[in-house]
C-alpha positions as CSV (number, residue, x, y, z in Angstrom):
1,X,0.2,-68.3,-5.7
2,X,3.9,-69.3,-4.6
3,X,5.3,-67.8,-1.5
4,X,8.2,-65.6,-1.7
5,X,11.5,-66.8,-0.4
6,X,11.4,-64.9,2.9
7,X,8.1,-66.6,3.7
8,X,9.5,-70.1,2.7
9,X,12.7,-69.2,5.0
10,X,10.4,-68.1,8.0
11,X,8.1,-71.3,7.1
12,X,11.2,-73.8,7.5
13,X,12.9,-71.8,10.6
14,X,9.4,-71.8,12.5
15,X,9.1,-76.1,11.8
16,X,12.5,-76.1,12.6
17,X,12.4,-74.4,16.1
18,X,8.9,-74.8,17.1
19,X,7.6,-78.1,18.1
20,X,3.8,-79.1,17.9
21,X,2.1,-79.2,21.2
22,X,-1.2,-81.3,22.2
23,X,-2.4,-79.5,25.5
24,X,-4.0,-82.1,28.3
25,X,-8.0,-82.6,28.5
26,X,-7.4,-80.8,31.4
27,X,-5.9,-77.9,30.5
28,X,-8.8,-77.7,27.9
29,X,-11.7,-78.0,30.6
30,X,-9.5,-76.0,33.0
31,X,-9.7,-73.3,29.6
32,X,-13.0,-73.6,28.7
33,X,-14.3,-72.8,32.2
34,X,-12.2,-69.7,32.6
35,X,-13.2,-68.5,29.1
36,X,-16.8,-69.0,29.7
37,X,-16.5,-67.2,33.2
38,X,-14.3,-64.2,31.4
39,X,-17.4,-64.1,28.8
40,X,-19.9,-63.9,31.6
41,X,-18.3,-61.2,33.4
42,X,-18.0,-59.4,30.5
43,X,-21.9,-59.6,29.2
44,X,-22.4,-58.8,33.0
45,X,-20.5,-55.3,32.8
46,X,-21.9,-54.6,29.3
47,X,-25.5,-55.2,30.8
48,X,-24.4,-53.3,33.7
49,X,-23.0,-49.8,31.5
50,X,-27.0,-50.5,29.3
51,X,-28.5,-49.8,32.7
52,X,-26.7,-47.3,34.5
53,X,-28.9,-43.9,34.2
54,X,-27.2,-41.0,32.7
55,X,-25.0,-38.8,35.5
56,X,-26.6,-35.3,36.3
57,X,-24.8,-32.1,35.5
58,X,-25.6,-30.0,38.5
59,X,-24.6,-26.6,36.9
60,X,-26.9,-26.6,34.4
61,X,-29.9,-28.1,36.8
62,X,-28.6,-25.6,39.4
63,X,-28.7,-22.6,36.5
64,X,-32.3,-23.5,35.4
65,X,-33.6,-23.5,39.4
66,X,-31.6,-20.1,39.8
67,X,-33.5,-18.7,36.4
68,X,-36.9,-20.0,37.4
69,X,-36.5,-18.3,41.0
70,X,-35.7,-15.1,39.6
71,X,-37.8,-15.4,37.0
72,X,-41.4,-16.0,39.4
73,X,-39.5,-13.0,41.6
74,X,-39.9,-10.9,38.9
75,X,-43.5,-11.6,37.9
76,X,-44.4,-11.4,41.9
77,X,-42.8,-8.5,42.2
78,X,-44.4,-7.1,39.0
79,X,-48.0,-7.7,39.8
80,X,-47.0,-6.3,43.6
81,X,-46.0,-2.9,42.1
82,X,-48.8,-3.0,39.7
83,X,-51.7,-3.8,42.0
84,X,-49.6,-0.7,44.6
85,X,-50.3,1.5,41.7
86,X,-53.4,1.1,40.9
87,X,-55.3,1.1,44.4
């Protein structure tokens, strides 16, 4: 396929302007360790969100223990009445 003019203009004025760089064996390593340190941290975090339980919602654990009391109220107070009534 050939390129179309704007890409052949951008192509020349990019040579032009930019120059090729070879970075130092040292700024490689220094690289490489950072990137492998930013990739550990990261699987760290991940690992760390797997594990973390899920957060309680209070209301509705709060609204259950409040429905369960009133509902054993209830029954004790219904089998009070019911044994008053029958003796």
């Amino acid at each position: 396929m050939q390129e179309s003019n704007w890409e052949t203009k951008l192509t020349s004025d990019m040579r032009r302007v930019l120059t090729p760089v070879q970075p130092s064996d040292s700024f490689r390593k220094h690289l490489k360790t950072n990137l492998q340190l930013a990739g550990q941290q990261h699987a760290a975090r991940r690992a760390m969100r797997l594990r973390r339980p899920r957060q309680v919602n209070y209301w509705v654990v709060g609204a259950a223990a409040f429905g369960l009391t009133v509902a054993a109220g209830s029954a004790i107070a219904w089998a009070v009445r019911a044994r008053l009534l029958w003796h």
